[in-house]
C-alpha positions in Angstrom: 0.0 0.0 0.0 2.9 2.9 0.9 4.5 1.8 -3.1 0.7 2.6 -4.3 0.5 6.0 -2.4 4.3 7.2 -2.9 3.7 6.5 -6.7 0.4 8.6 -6.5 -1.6 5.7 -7.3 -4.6 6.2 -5.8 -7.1 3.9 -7.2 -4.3 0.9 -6.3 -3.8 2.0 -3.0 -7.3 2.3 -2.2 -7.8 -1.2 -4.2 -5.2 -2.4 -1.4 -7.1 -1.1 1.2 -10.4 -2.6 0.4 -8.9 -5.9 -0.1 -7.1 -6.3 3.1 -10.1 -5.3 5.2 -12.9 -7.4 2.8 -10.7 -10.9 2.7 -8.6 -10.4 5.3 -10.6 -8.7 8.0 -7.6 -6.3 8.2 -8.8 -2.8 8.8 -7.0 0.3 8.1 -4.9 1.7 11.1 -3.0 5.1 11.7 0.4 4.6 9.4 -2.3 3.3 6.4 -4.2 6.7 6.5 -0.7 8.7 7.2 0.5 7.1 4.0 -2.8 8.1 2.4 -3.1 11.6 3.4 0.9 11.7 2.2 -0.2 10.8 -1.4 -2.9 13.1 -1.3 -0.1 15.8 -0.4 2.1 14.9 -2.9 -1.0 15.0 -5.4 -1.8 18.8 -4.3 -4.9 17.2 -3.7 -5.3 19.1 -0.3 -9.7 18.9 -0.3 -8.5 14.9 -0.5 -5.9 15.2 2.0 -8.5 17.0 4.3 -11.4 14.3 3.3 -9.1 11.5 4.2 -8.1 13.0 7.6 -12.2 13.7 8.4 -12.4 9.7 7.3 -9.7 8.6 10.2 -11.1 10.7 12.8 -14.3 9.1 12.2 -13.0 6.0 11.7 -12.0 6.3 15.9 -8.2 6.4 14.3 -5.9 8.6 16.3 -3.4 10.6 14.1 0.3 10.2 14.9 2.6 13.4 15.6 3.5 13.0 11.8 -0.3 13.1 10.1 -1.0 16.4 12.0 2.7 17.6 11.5 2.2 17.1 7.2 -1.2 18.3 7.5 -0.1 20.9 9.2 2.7 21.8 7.0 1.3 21.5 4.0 -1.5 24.2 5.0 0.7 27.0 6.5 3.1 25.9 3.2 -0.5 27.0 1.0 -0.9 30.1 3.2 -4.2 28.2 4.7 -2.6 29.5 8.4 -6.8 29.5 9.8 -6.5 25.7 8.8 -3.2 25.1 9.9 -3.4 26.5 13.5 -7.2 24.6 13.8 -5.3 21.5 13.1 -2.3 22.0 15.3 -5.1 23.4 18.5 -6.6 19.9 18.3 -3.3 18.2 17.7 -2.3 20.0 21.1 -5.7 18.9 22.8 -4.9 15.4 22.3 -1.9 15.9 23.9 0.5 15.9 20.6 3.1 18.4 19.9 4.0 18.4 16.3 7.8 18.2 15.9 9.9 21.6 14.8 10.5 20.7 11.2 6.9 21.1 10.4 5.9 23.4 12.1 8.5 25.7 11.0 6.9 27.6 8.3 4.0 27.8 10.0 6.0 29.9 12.8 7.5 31.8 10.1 4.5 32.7 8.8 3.1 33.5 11.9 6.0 35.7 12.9 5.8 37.9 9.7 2.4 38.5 10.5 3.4 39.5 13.8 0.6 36.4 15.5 1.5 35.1 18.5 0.3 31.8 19.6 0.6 29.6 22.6 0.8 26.4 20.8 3.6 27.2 18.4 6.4 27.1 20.2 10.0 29.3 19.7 12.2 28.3 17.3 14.2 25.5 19.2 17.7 26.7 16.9 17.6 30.1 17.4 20.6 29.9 19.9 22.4 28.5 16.4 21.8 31.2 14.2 23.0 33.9 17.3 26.2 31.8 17.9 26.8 31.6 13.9 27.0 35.6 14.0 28.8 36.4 16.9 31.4 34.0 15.3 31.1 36.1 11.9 31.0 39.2 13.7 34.6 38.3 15.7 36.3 36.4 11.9 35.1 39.8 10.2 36.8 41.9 13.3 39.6 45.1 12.5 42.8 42.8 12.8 44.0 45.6 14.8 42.6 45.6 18.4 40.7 42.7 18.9 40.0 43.2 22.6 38.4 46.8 22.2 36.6 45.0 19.5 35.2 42.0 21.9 34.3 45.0 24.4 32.2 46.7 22.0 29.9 43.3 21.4 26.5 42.8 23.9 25.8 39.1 25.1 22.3 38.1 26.3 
């Protein structure tokens, strides 16, 4: 079933589907529906994407940290932020916090737009890209006087 949905094949994968749970009583679980919301993504299919994710909820399937986190993604990547934060608030009332790299442009988006929110959290790396200047700051220094140099900079 993942081949069938990473190749965008969605009348196999949902062929797949319907033949594990009519002859083999298998019904579809969290990772089949993250792998079908995936090739719904990758299809720019997002009213599919969205249907799908309806389907599992009301199926009584719990999404993983990585269904809300693509879903999630994929709407703040559209400029659908409304969407995206409804999906990340009930992603946080089931107790899930969807991991940095997705919701990354979602806080970038947020930030330009000057939004605050309580359940996006600060950019984990932002220490990284401080320390990355600083050290550009001091190679880029007068060779001259270093120390009045290292005076002059401010550290949090």
């Amino acid at each position: 079933m993942s081949v069938a949905s990473e190749a965008m094949q969605w009348e196999k994968a949902n062929e797949i589907v319907n033949i594990f749970h009519s002859q083999h009583g298998i019904s579809p679980d969290t990772t089949t529906f993250k792998y079908l919301v995936r090739m719904h993504i990758f299809m720019s299919d997002i009213s599919g994407c969205m249907e799908r994710f309806k389907e599992m909820k009301s199926r009584g399937i719990r999404p993983d940290r990585e269904t809300y986190g693509m879903i999630v993604a994929t709407l703040a990547h559209r400029d659908d932020l409304v969407r995206a934060v409804q999906v990340l608030e009930e992603a946080a009332e089931t107790g899930i916090q969807i991991s940095n790299r997705h919701i990354k442009k979602l806080r970038s988006r947020c930030n330009k737009l000057n939004i605050r929110h309580p359940n996006i959290f600060p950019d984990p790396n932002l220490w990284v890209k401080d320390v990355k200047k600083v050290r550009e700051n001091k190679r880029n220094a007068p060779t001259g006087n270093k120390l009045q140099y290292l005076n002059s900079l401010t550290f949090l």
